[in-house]
Structure formats: structure tokens, C-alpha cells
N, C-alpha and C positions, 0 to 999 in steps of 0.2 A: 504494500500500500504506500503511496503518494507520503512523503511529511511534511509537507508544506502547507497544512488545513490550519486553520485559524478557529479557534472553537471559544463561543460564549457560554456561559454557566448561569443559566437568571434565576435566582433565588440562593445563590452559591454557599451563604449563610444558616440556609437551614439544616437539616437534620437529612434529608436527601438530597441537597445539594451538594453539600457538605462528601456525600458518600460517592455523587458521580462525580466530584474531583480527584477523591483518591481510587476510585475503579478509573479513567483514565490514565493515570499512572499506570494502575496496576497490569492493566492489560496492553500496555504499551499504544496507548492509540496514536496515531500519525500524526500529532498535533506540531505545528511551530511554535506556536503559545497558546495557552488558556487564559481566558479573560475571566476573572469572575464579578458578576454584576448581582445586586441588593438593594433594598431600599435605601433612602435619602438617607436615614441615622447609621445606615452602617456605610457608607461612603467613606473612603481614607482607611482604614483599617484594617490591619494584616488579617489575613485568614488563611489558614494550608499554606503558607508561605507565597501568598500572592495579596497584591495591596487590592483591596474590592474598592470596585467604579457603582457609582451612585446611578441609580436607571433614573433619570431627572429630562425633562423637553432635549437637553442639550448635550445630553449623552449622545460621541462617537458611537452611531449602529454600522459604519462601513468597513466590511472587509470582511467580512465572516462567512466562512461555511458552511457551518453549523452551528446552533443555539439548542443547548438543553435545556430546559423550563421546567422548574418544580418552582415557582411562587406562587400559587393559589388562580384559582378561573379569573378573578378581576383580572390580574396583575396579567395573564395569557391573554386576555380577551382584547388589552389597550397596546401589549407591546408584540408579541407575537406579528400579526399583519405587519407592524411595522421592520422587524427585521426579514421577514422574507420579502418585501418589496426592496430590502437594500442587498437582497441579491443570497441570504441564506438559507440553508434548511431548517425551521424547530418541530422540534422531538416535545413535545407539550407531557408533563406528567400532569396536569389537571383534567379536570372536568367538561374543559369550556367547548373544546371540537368534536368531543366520544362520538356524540350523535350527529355532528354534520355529514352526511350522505357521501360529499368529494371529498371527507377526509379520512384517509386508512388508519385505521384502527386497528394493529401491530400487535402480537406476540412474536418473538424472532421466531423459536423454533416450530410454528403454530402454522402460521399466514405470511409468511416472507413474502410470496410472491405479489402482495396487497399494495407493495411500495410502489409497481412498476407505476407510473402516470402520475404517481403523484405531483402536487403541486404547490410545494415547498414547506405545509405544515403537514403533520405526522402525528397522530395521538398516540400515548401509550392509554394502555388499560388499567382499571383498577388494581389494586395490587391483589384484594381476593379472587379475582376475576382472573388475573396474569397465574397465580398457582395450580389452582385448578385447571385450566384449560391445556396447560403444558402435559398434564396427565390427560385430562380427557380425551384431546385431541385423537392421537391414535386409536383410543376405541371407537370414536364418533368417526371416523376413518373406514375403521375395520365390518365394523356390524353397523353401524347409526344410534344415533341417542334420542332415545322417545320424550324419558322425564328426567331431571336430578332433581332432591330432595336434598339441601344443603342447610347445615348451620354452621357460621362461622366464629370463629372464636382469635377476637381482634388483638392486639399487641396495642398498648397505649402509643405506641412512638406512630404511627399513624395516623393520628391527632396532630404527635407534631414534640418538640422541646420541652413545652411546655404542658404537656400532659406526660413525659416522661418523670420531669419535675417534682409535678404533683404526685405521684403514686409513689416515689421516692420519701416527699415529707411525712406524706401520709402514714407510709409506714414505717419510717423510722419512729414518728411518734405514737403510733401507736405499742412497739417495741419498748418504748423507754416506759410505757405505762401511763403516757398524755394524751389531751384530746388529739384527736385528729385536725389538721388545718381546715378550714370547711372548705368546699368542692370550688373552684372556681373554673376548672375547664369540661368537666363533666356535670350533670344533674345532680348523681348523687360523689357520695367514696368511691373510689376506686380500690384502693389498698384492701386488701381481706375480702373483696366482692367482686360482685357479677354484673353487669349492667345491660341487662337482657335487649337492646334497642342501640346498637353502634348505628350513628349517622347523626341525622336530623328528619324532621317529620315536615312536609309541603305541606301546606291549610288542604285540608279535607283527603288526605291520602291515610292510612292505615299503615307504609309500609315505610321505613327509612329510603333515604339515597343512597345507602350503603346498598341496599337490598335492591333498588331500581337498577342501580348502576349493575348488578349483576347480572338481572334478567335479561336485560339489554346490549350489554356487552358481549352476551355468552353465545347471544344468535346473529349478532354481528360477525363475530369473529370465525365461529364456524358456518359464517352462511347457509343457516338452517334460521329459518322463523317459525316453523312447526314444532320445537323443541321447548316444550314445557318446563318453568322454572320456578319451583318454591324457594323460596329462602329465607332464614331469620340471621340474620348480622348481630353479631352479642361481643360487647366489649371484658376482657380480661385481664387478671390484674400481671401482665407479662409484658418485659418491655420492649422486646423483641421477636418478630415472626409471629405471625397468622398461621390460625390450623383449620380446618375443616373439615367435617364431619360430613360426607358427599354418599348419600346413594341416587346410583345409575340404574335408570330402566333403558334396557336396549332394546334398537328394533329386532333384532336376529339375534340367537344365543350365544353366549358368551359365558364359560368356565371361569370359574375364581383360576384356577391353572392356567388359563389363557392369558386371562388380564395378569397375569405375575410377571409370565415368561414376554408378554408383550412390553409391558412396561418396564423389565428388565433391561431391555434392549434400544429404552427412547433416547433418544440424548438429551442433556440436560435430567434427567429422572433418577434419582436414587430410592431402591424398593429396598426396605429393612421391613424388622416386624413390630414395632410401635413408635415411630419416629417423634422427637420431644424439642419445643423451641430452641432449648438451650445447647441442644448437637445444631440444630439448623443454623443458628444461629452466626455469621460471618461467612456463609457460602450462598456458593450461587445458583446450586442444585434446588431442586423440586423435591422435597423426600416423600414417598408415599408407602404406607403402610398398612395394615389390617385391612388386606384385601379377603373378602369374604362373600359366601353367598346367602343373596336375603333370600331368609327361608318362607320369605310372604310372597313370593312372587317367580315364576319360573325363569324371566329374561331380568333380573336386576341383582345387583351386587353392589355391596358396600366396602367405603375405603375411608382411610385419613391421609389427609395430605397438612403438610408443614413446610412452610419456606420464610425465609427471610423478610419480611414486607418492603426493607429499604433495600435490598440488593436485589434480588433477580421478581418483587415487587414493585422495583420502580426505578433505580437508576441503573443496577444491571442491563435491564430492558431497555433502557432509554441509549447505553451506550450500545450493547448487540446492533441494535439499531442504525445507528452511525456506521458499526464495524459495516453492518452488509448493505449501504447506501453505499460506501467508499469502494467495497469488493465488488458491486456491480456498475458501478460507474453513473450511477441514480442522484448525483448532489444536486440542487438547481444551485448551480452556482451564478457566483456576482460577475462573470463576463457574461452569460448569456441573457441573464437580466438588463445587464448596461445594453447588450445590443438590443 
């Protein structure tokens, strides 16, 4: 690969930007420089060992060709358009494109081929949505996927620092035998609980946007709309990696045997037999385990799946991304912009 690419980082400060600066190290990507860009207060101040540029009216957007984005759908929605018309690619980890129709919505190992045509924005997926499908995939492949039945079981860092934070104080002080801090980035404690409703709730909906983003993402991605999707999204007190608790109803049969020996052999997929946050935790792998057959149903099987939410959840993915944009020669780059 080329190393002459110019790479922005918008959100570079947070907790998953933070992670796809050091996964660009780590996987050597082609870069000349990384920029990392932040809001106006974090302007001027070292981070990973680069000075962060203020995303302000009169921030330099020229020369880039490619932009990863984890700062939240606002922060996507005003600056995003503006650096693909100055000629780069963004890899968006929010919310703000999932559903726009001309924008591919990416799993690397999943849907690659989703990139060709693109048109300089790129969404990644949910991070619950991104674990799961890297497993499904192959089976919705092999037989077809009729229903999943999924509950998720969230990692506070998903939230974000400051819900990491919190579950930190929380429990310390409950250790030392004092009140708890009271909640301020969740409803209720976190610390020693369950918080059965990860998301937020839209006026007159029943179901989070953790839970939406998943129905919707999951028939995007394996372009199938006829593919039935329960889900309950529950927050846990773990500050690292999402688990899921997934049963598959298939359209044609499929052995627990099958699925083992199949998912064996996916890349990116590591099958043990009760996979746990804290082995998941700093890889890039999918881990899936307790593969089983529901004894309620002749074509359906049950699994757990455990992945990292900030590595191959959000910024893994967002650099994969990059990696097979540069491997296929797919950049919209700033010369054929200029012309």
C-alpha cells in the first residue's frame, strides 16, 4: 500500500478515537501523518503524542484522504459533507448516515464489496450490530436467516468516558462502604446493576435506538429485509466489550456441528466454549461460544458472542475499512475532486 495518505481523526479525544489512533499504529497503516481533530476546548493539546487541531469554521479540511469520525451524529452531520467535498473519504462511527440508502453500511469481513461506488462517506455499524453479524454472516450465507432473538449485554464504555467514570466511582464507593455518587450519565447505578433499556427511548416508541439500530442495520447489511429481529439492549456493569445472547432460526437446517466447524473456519471469529469480556477484551477477534441447539425449534440454534465494542466494535472496523479502500484502489481522492 501507497504511504503517502494523509489521515484525519474527528473526535480523536474520545475513548474511540483515542483507540483508532493507536490501531493505526498498530496495524501499520500507510499514513504520512495523522491529524487529530476535537472540539474547540480540546484545541492545542497533546494527545497520543500529536498536538489536537480544534474543528472550528476555520479549521484546514484540505489534503486529506481519509477522515475517521467517532464524535457523535451532530458533530458527523455538520462536518463530515464538508471534508468529502475537500476531496476525502469519512469512515463515520455514528449514527447520522446508517440509514441513508447511497451510503454503504460496512462490516469489512461481512459486505466489502458495499464500498465499490461509493461516494466519499462510508458508515460503520453499531458496535452490537458489527459482533454479531461477523458470526452470522456465514450462516445467513450458508442456509438463510428467518428470525434472531437477541439480548445484548452492553459495556459502559459505549456510553463513552464518562460513563466509564461513573461505574468506577460508583463502585469504589460502594467498596469502601459509602453512598454511591448519584447517576448522572445513566437513569439509575450502574455499579452492582443491570439496566434493562441500553439507548434512549423516541416519544411514543417502546423500543431503544440501541434496539432500532439493530433491526435495521442487520437487514441492511445482509441485504435481506424479510429477516425478523427481536431485540432487548441491557446495559452492564463491564467496562469493556459487549456480549450477546443470539438465537438463530434458519431457513434450511443447520447442526450445532455445522455452525462450530463453520464458524471455526471464519476469519476474524474465534469459537471457544464460554467466551468472557475480560479474555475479549484488547482484540480484534469476534469470540463466539455456547453454540447449541434450541430444543424449541427444529431449524434454530443458540450462541454467545463477545467482542471488544471499541476495537473490532468501532474503530477496528473503521480502520479495516480504510485498509480495503487503499487495497482496492476505492479512495475518492482530492485530485479527482479538484478536477
Amino acid at each position: 500500500m501507497s504511504a503517502d495518505l494523509r489521515v484525519a481523526v474527528v473526535g480523536a479525544t474520545g475513548v474511540v478515537g483515542t483507540t483508532m489512533l493507536a490501531l493505526l499504529r498498530e496495524r501499520s497503516f500507510p499514513a504520512s501523518e495523522i491529524v487529530a481533530f476535537a472540539s474547540e476546548r480540546s484545541g492545542g493539546r497533546e494527545h497520543e503524542g500529536l498536538t489536537v487541531r480544534a474543528l472550528t469554521p476555520d479549521a484546514d479540511l484540505d489534503g486529506f484522504d481519509i477522515a475517521l469520525f467517532s464524535a457523535g451524529a451532530g458533530t458527523s452531520r455538520e462536518w463530515a459533507p464538508r471534508f468529502v467535498e475537500r476531496g476525502a473519504t469519512v469512515i463515520d462511527n455514528s449514527s447520522a448516515f446508517r440509514r441513508d440508502p447511497d451510503v454503504p453500511l460496512v462490516v469489512s469481513e461481512v459486505n466489502p464489496d458495499a464500498l465499490d461506488g461509493h461516494r466519499g462517506l462510508i458508515a460503520n455499524p453499531n458496535c452490537s450490530t458489527m459482533a454479531m453479524l461477523v458470526a452470522l454472516a456465514p450462516i445467513h450465507r450458508a442456509v438463510g436467516i428467518e428470525r434472531l432473538v437477541v439480548a445484548t449485554y452492553q459495556s459502559v464504555s459505549g456510553t463513552g468516558k464518562k460513563a466509564i467514570d461513573e461505574l468506577d466511582a460508583q463502585s469504589q464507593a460502594s467498596l469502601r462502604g459509602a453512598d454511591m455518587p448519584a447517576p448522572q450519565v445513566y437513569t439509575e447505578p450502574i455499579a452492582f446493576n443491570v439496566i434493562g433499556a441500553a439507548g434512549n427511548f423516541a416519544d411514543g416508541d417502546d423500543h431503544t435506538d440501541e434496539e432500532r439500530k439493530m433491526m435495521f442495520e442487520t437487514r441492511k447489511i445482509l441485504e435481506d429485509e424479510a429477516i425478523g429481529v427481536a431485540v432487548t439492549c441491557v446495559r452492564v456493569p463491564v467496562r469493556v466489550c459487549h456480549s450477546e445472547a443470539v438465537n438463530v432460526q434458519t431457513r434450511e437446517p443447520l447442526s450445532a456441528e455445522e455452525a462450530h466447524e463453520m464458524l471455526s473456519a471464519t476469519p476474524g471469529v474465534v469459537v471457544e466454549d464460554v467466551p468472557t469480556p475480560l479474555r475479549a477484551a484488547g482484540r480484534d477477534e469476534v469470540f463466539v461460544g455456547r453454540i447449541r441447539r434450541d430444543e424449541s425449534h427444529p431449524r434454530a440454534l443458540s450462541m454467545w458472542i463477545v467482542s471488544d465494542n471499541l476495537r473490532k466494535g468501532a474503530a477496528t472496523n473503521a480502520v479495516q475499512i480504510a485498509e480495503v479502500l487503499v487495497e482496492r484502489g476505492l479512495l475518492h481522492r482530492r485530485d479527482s475532486v479538484a478536477a
